[in-house]
C-alpha positions, -999 to 999 in steps of 0.1 A, spaced: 449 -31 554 444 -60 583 420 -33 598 398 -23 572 366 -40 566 363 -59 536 330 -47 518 308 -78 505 315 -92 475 289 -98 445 288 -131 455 279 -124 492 253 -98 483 237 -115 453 232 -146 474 211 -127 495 191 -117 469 158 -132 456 137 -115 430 106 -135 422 97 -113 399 135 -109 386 135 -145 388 101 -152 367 104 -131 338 144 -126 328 146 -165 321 111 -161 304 130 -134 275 162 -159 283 143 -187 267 121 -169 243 156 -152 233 170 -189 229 141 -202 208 135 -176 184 176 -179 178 164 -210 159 149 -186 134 183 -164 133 175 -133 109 142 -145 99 128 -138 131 107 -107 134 96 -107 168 115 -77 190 128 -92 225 136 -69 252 176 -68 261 205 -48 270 231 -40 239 264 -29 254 282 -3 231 311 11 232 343 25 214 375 3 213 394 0 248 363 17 263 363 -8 288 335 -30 278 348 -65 282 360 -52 318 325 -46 327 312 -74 314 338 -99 333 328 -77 363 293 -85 363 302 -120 359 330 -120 383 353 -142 361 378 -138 333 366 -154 304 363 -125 270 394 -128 246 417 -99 252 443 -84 228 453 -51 215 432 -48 191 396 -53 185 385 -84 206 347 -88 202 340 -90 161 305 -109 169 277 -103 189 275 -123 221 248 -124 240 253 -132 275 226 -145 295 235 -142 329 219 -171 350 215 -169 389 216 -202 407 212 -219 441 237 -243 436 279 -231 440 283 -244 401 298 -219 381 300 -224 341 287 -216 306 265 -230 286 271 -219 244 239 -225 223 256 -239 190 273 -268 212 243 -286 229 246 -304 260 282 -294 270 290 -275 303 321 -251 303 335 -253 339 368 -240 329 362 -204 319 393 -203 303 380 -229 280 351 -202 273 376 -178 260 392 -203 241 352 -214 226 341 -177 218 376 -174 201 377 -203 181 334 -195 170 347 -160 159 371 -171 136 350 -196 123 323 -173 110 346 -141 109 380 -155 98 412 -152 117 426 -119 108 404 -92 128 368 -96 104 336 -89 118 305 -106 114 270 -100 125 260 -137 134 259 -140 169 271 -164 197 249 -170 223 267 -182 261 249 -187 292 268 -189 323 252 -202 357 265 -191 392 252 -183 423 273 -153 424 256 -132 392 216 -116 389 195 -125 360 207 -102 333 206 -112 295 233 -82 275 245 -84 240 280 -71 234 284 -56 206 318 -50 188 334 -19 195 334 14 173 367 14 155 381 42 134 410 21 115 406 -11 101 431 -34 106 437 -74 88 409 -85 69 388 -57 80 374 -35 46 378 1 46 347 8 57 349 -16 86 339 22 114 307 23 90 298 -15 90 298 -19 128 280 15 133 253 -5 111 250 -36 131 252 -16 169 223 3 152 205 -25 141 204 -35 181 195 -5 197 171 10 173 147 -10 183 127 0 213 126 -31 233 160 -25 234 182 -11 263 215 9 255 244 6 277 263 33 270 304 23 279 328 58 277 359 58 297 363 86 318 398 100 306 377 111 275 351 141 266 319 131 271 301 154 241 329 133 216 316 99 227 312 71 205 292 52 226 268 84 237 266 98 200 253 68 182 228 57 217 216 97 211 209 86 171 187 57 184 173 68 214 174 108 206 152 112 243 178 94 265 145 72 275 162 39 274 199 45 277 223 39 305 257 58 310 285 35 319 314 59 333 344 34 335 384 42 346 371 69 373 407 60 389 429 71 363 414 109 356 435 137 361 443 145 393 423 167 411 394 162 386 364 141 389 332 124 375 307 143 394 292 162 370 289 136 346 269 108 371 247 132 383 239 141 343 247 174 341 267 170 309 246 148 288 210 139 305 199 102 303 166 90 318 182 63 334 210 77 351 248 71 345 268 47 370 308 48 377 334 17 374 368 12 380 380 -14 360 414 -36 364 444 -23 345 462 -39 317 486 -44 344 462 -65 369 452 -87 338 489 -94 328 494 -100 369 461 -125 367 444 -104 394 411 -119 400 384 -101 394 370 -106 433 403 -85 445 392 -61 418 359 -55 429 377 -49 467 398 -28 457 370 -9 433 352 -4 468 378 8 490 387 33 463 352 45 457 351 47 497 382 67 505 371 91 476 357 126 490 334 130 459 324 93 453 317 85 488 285 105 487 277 90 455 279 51 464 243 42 449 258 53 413 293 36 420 306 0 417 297 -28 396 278 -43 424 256 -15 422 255 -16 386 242 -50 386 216 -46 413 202 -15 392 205 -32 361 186 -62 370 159 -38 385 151 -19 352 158 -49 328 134 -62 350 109 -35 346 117 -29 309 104 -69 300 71 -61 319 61 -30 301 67 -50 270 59 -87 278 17 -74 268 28 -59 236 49 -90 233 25 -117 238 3 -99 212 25 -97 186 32 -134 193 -1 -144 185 -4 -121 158 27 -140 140 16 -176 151 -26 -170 134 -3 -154 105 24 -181 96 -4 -209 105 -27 -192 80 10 -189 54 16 -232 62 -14 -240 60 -13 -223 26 11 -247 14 -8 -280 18 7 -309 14 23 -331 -5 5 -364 -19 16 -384 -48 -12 -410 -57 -34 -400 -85 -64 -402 -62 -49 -379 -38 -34 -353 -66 -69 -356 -84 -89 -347 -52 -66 -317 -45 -70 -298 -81 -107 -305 -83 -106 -285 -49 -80 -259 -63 -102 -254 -89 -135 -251 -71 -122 -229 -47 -108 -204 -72 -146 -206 -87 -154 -194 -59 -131 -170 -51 -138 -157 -87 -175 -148 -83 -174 -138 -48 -145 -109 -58 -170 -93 -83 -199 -100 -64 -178 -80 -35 -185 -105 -10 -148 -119 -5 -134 -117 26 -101 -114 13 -106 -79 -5 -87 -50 -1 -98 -21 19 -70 -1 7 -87 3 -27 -116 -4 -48 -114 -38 -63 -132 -67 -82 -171 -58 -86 -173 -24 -72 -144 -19 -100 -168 -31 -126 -196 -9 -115 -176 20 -114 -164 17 -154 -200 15 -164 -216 43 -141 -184 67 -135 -167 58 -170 -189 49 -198 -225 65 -185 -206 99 -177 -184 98 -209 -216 98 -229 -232 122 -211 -203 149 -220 -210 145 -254 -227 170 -278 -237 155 -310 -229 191 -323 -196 195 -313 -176 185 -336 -204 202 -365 -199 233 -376 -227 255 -390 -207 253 -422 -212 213 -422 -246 216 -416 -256 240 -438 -233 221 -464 -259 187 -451 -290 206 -458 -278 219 -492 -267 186 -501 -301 172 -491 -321 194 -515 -304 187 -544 -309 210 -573 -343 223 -556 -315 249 -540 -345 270 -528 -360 241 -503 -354 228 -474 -364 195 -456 -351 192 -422 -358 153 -427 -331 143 -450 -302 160 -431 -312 151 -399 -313 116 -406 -278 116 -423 -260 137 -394 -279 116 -364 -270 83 -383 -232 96 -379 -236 104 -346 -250 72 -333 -222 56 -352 -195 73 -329 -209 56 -303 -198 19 -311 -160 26 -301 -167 37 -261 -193 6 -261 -167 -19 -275 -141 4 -254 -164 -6 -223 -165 -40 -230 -128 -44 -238 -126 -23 -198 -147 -49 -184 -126 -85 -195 -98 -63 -185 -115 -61 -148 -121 -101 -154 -86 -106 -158 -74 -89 -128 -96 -101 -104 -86 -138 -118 -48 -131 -107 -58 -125 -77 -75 -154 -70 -58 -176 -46 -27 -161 -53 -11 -181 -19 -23 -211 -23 -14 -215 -63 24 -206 -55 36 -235 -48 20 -249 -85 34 -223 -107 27 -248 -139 -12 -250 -122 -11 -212 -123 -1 -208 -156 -24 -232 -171 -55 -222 -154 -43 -183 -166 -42 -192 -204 -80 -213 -196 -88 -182 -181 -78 -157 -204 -89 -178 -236 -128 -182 -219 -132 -149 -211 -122 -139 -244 -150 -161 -259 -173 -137 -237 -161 -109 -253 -167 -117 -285 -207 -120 -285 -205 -90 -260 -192 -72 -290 -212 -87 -317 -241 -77 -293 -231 -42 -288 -226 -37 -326 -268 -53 -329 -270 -25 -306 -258 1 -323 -273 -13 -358 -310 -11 -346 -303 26 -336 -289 35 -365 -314 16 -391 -350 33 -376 -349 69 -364 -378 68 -343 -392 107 -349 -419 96 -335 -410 92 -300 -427 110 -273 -393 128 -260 -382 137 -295 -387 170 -298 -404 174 -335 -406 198 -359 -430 218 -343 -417 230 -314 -383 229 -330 -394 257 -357 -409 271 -326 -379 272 -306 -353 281 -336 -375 310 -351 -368 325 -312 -332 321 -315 -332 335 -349 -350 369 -336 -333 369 -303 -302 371 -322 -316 398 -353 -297 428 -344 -312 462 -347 -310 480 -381 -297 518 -375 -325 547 -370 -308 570 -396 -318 554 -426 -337 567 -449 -378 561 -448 -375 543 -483 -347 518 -473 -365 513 -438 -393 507 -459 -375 485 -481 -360 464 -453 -391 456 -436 -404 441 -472 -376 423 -474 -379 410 -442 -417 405 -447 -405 384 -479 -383 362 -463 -401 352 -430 -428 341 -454 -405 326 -479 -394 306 -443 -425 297 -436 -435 284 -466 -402 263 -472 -410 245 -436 -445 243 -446 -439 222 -479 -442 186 -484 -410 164 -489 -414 158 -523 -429 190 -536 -432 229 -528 -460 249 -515 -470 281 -538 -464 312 -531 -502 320 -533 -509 298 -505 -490 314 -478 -503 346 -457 -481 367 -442 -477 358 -402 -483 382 -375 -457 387 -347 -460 359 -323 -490 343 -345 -479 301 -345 -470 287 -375 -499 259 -391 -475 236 -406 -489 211 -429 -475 174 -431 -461 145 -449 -470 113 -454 -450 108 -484 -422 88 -462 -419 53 -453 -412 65 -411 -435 92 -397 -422 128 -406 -407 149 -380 -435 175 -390 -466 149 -389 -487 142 -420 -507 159 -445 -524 147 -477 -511 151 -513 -532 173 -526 -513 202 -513 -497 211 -540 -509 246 -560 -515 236 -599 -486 246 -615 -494 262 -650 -480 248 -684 -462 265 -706 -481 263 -735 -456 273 -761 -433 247 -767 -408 254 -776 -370 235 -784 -341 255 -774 -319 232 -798 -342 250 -828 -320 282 -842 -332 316 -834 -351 333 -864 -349 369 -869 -313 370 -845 -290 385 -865 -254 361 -861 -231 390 -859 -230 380 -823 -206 362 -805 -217 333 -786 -217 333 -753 -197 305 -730 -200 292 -698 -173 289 -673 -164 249 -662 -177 243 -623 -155 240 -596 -141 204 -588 -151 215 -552 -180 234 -545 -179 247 -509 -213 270 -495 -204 305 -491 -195 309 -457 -221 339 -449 -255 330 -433 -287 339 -446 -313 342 -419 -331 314 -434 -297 293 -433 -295 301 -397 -330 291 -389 -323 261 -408 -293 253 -389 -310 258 -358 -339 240 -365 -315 207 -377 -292 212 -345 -325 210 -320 -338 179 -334 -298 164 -332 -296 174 -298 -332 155 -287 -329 126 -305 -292 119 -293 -308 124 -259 -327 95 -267 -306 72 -283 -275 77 -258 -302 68 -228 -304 37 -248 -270 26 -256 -263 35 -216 -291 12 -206 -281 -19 -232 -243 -20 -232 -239 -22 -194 -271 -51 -193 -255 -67 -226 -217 -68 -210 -232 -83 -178 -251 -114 -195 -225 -122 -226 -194 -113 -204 -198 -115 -167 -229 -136 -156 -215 -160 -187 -175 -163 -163 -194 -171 -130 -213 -193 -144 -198 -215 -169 -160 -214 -156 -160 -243 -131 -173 -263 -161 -148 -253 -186 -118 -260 -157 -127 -294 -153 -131 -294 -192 -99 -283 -200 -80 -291 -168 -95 -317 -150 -68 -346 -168 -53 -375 -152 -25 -376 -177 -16 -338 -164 -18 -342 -128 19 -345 -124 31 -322 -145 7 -291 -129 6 -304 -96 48 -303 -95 62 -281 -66 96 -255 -70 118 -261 -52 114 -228 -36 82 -237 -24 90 -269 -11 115 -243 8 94 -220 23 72 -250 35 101 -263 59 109 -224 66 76 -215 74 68 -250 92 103 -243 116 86 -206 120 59 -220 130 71 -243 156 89 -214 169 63 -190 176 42 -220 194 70 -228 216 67 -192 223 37 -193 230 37 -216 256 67 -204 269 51 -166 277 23 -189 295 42 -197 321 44 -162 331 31 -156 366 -2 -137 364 7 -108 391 35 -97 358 5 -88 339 -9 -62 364 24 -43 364 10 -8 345 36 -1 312 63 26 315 84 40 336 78 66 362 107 85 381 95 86 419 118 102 450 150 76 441 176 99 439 192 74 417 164 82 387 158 48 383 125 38 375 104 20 395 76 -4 390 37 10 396 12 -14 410 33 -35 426 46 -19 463 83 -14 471 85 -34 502 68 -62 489 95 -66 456 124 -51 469 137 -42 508 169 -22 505 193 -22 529 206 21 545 243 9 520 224 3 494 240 -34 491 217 -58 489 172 -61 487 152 -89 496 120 -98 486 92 -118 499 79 -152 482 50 -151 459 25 -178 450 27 -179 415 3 -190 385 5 -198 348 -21 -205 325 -19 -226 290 -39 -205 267 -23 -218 233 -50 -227 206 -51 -264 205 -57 -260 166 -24 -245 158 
C-alpha cells in the first residue's frame, strides 16, 4: 500500500481548476435561484438545475456527500431526505469550508455536523417528526475550495411503504413532487440506481423516462459497482447499451454502511473508490465514466452548457414577467385618504372608463381581444349578419295559405260574392305582415343594450378590482342609463313600424302594380292550365272552350271594374291570346289604386224593374194546398270550399305578387331605420352623455369613502405583486452581469468525437475553455476579460 500512488484527491484537482465561464454563470442561476426563492410557489420563472432522483437506499445522499467531500445529510434507516434541498455548491479561493442555509441569514455553519443537525431540525419543522414529507424546500450553500460550481436539488426518495406519519399514498405523493422538478425542461435529471439492481425496473430511470421520454437531459448515476455479483459487471450499462441516455451514464462506489458507522472520511473513500476502479480489468478502460471526481468535472461541464442554452430564453421571459407584473402594480394604484386625493382619483376612474367605453365600440381600444370579435364590430355584426339577413329570409307568404287568401278576398267583397278587388285584401294581409316585423326590431334593439352591457364589464376590469363597491355602483349607473336609451329606441322603432303600417304607398315606383301583376299572374295561371284529353267528344270540346271563353272574360271584367261598382257584361270583348288587358281605373279611394284611375262614369245603366212589386203581399191565384218551403240556419262557421276556381287562382296570384313587392319595399325600410334609430337613441346617446351622468350620479363627496374602500384581498395582492415585482428587477440586474462572450454560445447540445457523449459547447473553442489532461483529471482554462451591461428600464 506504502508503494502505490495515491491518485489526486477532489480537492487537489478542483484546485487546479478554473472555469471562467463555469465560474460566471453557475453563481448567476445560484443567485437568481436564491432571489426568486423569495417568491416560493408563486414564482413562475423556470431556472436551470440538476434534480437528483432516486429510490430509497439508492445511494443518493452518498453521492451527494461525495461531491461535497464531507459528511453532513442525516442518515437513518429509513427515509432521510422528506424535503427538497437544494444544494448550491460554491467554489472558493480561500481554505474555508462551510454552509450557508437561506432561512437563517448571516450565520456560517463551519461544523458540518451542525449542518446535519440544521437540515434535521428544518425538516421536522415543516414536515413533523415522524417520517412526513413536505414539498417546501431548504436551500444550503456550502463554500470550499475543494467543490466545482454545481447547484442540485435532492429530491426525496421513491418509497413503496409508508411508514410514521406518512399517508397511504405517501409512493404517489413524492412521484408528484420529483415530477414537478424534472418536468420542466430547464431541468437536468440525475438519475441515481444502484447497481445490485435491474436496470429496466428502476425507479429513478422509469419516472426520468416519463419526463424526459428522449433521454435528452438525463444522467445515469450507476452507484455500489463494488458490491455486484462476482464475476459480473457494469459495462454494458455505462456504455448505454441497456437503456440509452443522451448524456451518458457514470459509475460510483460509495462507502458502506460499515465505513459510515467506522466514521471513514469521505477523502479515504474517494482513495479507495480510485484504486478499486484502477485495479478493475473492465473499469480501468473506462476511467472517464468512473469516479466521483469525474462525475463532478462532467457535471459542471454540462450544467454549465445547459444554463447557456437557456440563459436567452431566460432573460426573455424575465422581461416578459417584469413589463407584465409592472403593468398588474401599477394597476393597483395607490392608496390616498384625503378627500382631495380620493376625489381626483374617481374623477379619473371615471373618465377613463368613458373612455374605455367608446373606444371598445368604436374598435379602437388597444386592449381588445384578437381571440374574438368584440365591442363595436359585435354591434355591426347583429344589425348586418342578424337583423338585415333575418329579414331577408322572410316571405310574407309563408305562413299564408291560398285557403287564407282566398278566405281575405272573399271577405273583402262582401255580399258582391261575384267581385273582386285586389285593394281591400292586399291592404289587410300587408298591414299584418308589416306588423310581424316590430318583434325582430325591438328584438334588435334589446341585442344591441345587451352588447352595451358587455362591453361596460369589460371596461377597466384591472383597475376597478381593487374598488369592488366602485364597480358595483358604476354597473347599476350603467345599466339604469342604458336602459333609458332603450326605451325611446323602442318607442322609435314602434313610430317606425306605425308609419308603415298607416299609408300603403301603391304608388311607389318599385311596387309592382296591378298591371303587370294581372300580367304576370294570368301567365302562371295558363302555365299551370293542364291539357284537357283529345278523346272528348266535339260537343263537350266545344263546350269547354265556351266555358273557358266565359270565364277569361268574366276575369277580365272583374279586374276591370271599379272599387265600388261592377263593369257590365256588355262592355267587355272577348280577348285574343296574348292581346293585353286595358284595365280601367279608380279614383274612388282616398290613396291611389293599385290599378291607376278612371272616372265614374264607367258604370253601364243598370235597368229598373218597373214592376214593383212587395214580396210581403200574398200570392193571388196560388192555390195553398202547398207546403211552405224552409230554409236551413247558416253555419256558425262558414269556411270557402277548398277547391280553386281558375279565377280564385288568378286572384290568389294576383294578391300574393303585390304582397311579395310591397314587402320588398317596406322590409328595405325598416332595415335602413332600425339600425340608424338604435345608433342615435341607443348608442351615439351612451358615448355621449355617460361621462355626464357619472359625475351626476357618482361624483359625491359624501360617498368617496365608502366606493373608494379597498378588500382586503386587494390590498393583498398589492404587497404580493409589489414583492413580485422587486424580484423579477433584482433579476434583472442580476442576468446583467452576465459576461457578454455567454451570449454568443449557439443553444443546444451537439455530440462531437468525446467518447464520453458529453456535450460540448459550439462557438466557443475547446482549448480556450477547457485543457484536459491524457487521465482525464483535471482542465484549465485561460482568463477572460469579461463585460456586463446594465440594460434594466429605469422606469420600472
Amino acid at each position: 500500500m506504502a508503494n502505490e500512488q495515491v491518485p489526486p484527491s477532489t480537492s487537489s484537482s478542483s484546485t487546479d481548476v478554473v472555469s471562467p465561464l463555469g465560474n460566471s454563470v453557475i453563481p448567476i442561476v445560484n443567485k437568481l435561484q436564491d432571489i426568486f426563492s423569495q417568491l416560493g410557489s408563486q414564482s413562475t420563472i423556470e431556472l436551470p438545475q440538476v434534480a437528483v432522483v432516486g429510490s430509497q437506499s439508492s445511494g443518493k445522499s452518498s453521492v451527494l456527500e461525495a461531491l461535497v467531500g464531507r459528511d453532513f445529510l442525516p442518515r437513518g434507516s429509513d427515509i432521510c431526505t422528506r424535503r427538497p434541498l437544494v444544494l448550491q455548491l460554491v467554489q472558493t479561493k480561500s481554505e474555508e469550508e462551510y454552509g450557508e442555509f437561506l432561512h437563517i441569514t448571516g450565520k456560517k455553519f463551519y461544523d458540518f455536523s451542525e449542518i446535519r443537525r440544521e437540515i434535521r431540525a428544518e425538516t421536522d419543522r415543516e414536515a413533523g417528526g415522524n417520517k412526513g414529507v413536505s414539498d417546501k424546500q431548504i436551500r444550503l450553500k456550502i463554500f470550499s475550495p475543494n467543490v466545482l460550481d454545481i447547484t442540485l436539488v435532492d429530491l426525496p426518495g421513491i418509497t413503496k411503504v409508508p411508514v410514521g406519519d406518512q399517508p397511504s399514498d405517501i409512493e404517489a405523493r413524492i412521484r408528484t413532487m420529483i415530477m414537478s422538478y424534472i418536468k420542466v425542461p430547464s431541468c437536468l435529471i440525475l438519475a441515481v440506481t444502484p447497481a445490485n439492481s435491474d436496470l429496466a425496473n428502476s425507479d429513478a430511470l422509469q419516472i426520468a423516462g416519463n419526463a424526459d421520454p428522449d433521454g435528452l437531459r438525463t444522467i445515469g448515476i450507476i452507484t455500489k459497482l463494488d458490491i455486484m455479483d462476482r464475476g459480473t459487471d457494469a459495462r454494458n450499462l455505462l456504455y448505454g447499451k441497456v437503456i440509452p441516455l443522451r448524456l451518458g451514464y457514470f459509475g460510483v462506489v460509495n462507502r458502506s454502511q460499515e465505513d459510515i458507522l467506522l466514521n471513514r472520511s469521505i477523502k479515504d473513500a474517494l482513495i479507495a473508490e480510485e484504486k478499486f476502479f484502477r485495479s478493475h480489468p473492465v473499469y480501468d478502460s473506462l476511467a472517464d465514466r468512473c469516479g466521483v471526481p469525474q462525475l463532478a468535472k462532467k457535471l459542471n461541464q454540462i450544467l454549465v452548457q445547459h444554463i447557456n442554452a437557456i440563459l436567452p430564453g431566460l432573460k426573455s421571459r424575465i422581461s416578459s414577467a417584469l413589463v407584465s407584473a409592472a403593468k398588474e402594480h401599477a394597476s393597483y394604484g395607490e392608496i390616498t385618504e384625503s378627500k382631495a386625493g380620493q376625489g381626483a382619483l374617481l374623477l379619473n376612474i371615471l373618465s377613463k372608463y368613458c373612455e374605455a367605453f367608446s373606444s371598445m365600440v368604436d374598435g379602437k381600444n388597444e386592449e381588445m381581444s384578437t381571440s374574438e370579435l368584440t365591442g363595436g364590430t359585435r354591434i355591426h355584426y347583429i344589425f348586418q349578419s342578424i337583423f338585415v339577413k333575418s329579414l331577408e329570409e322572410v316571405d310574407p307568404c309563408e305562413d299564408l295559405t291560398d285557403l287564407d287568401i282566398r278566405t281575405a278576398i272573399q271577405n273583402a267583397t262582401g255580399p258582391k260574392s261575384a267581385l273582386f278587388v285586389p285593394e281591400v285584401p292586399f291592404e289587410v294581409l300587408i298591414r299584418k305582415q308589416i306588423a310581424r316585423l316590430l318583434d325582430p326590431s325591438l328584438q334588435c334593439a334589446r341585442f344591441i343594450y345587451d352588447e352595451l352591457i358587455k362591453i361596460s364589464h369589460r371596461c377597466m376590469v384591472n383597475e376597478l378590482q381593487r374598488f369592488p363597491v366602485l364597480r358595483k355602483r358604476m354597473d347599476e349607473v350603467m345599466s339604469n342609463f342604458l336602459r333609458e336609451g332603450l326605451e325611446p329606441s323602442e318607442i322609435i322603432i314602434g313610430h317606425i313600424i306605425d308609419m308603415e303600417m298607416n299609408y300603403i304607398n301603391t304608388s311607389h315606383p318599385n311596387f309592382i302594380g296591378g298591371s303587370k301583376a294581372v300580367e304576370i299572374a294570368l301567365q302562371q295561371v295558363k302555365s299551370s292550365r293542364v291539357s284537357l284529353p283529345i278523346s272528348r267528344q266535339k260537343d263537350s270540346i266545344e263546350f269547354d272552350k265556351a266555358a273557358s271563353s266565359e270565364r277569361s272574360l268574366k276575369t277580365v271584367g272583374i279586374l276591370a271594374r271599379q272599387g265600388n261598382g261592377i263593369v257590365a257584361d256588355q262592355a267587355v270583348r272577348p280577348v285574343a291570346d296574348g292581346e293585353k288587358v286595358a284595365l280601367p281605373v279608380n279614383s274612388t279611394w282616398g290613396i291611389s289604386s293599385i290599378f291607376g284611375s278612371a272616372s265614374s262614369d264607367s258604370h253601364a245603366p243598370v235597368k229598373e224593374n218597373s214592376s214593383k212589386k212587395s214580396f210581403a203581399e200574398p200570392l193571388h191565384g196560388v192555390e195553398q194546398s202547398f207546403a211552405m218551403i224552409h230554409l236551413r240556419e247558416p253555419p256558425a262557421v262558414l269556411r270557402p270550399s277548398e277547391s280553386l276556381t281558375e279565377q280564385e287562382a288568378m286572384e290568389i296570384a294576383i294578391t300574393k305578387l303585390l304582397l311579395r313587392s310591397y314587402y320588398d319595399i317596406v322590409r328595405k325600410n325598416i332595415q335602413d331605420y332600425i339600425p340608424k334609430a338604435i345608433m342615435n337613441f341607443l348608442v351615439v346617446h351612451a358615448k355621449r352623455d355617460l361621462h355626464n351622468v357619472f359625475i351626476k350620479k357618482l361624483y359625491r363627496e359624501n360617498l368617496f369613502e365608502e366606493m373608494l374602500q379597498e378588500p382586503d384581498e386587494v390590498a393583498m395582492k398589492r404587497k404580493r405583486t409589489r414583492e413580485t415585482l422587486r424580484v423579477l428587477q433584482q433579476a434583472f440586474r442580476t442576468l446583467d452581469e452576465l459576461p457578454l462572450e455567454t451570449e454568443t454560445v449557439e443553444k443546444g447540445y451537439s455530440v462531437g468525437a468525446d467518447p464520453t457523449g458529453l456535450p460540448r459547447i459550439h462557438g466557443l473553442p475547446t482549448s480556450s475553455m477547457y485543457s484536459t489532461s491524457s487521465s482525464g483529471d483535471s482542465y484549465s482554462a485561460s482568463p477572460r476579460h469579461l463585460k456586463s451591461r446594465n440594460t434594466l428600464p429605469t422606469n420600472l
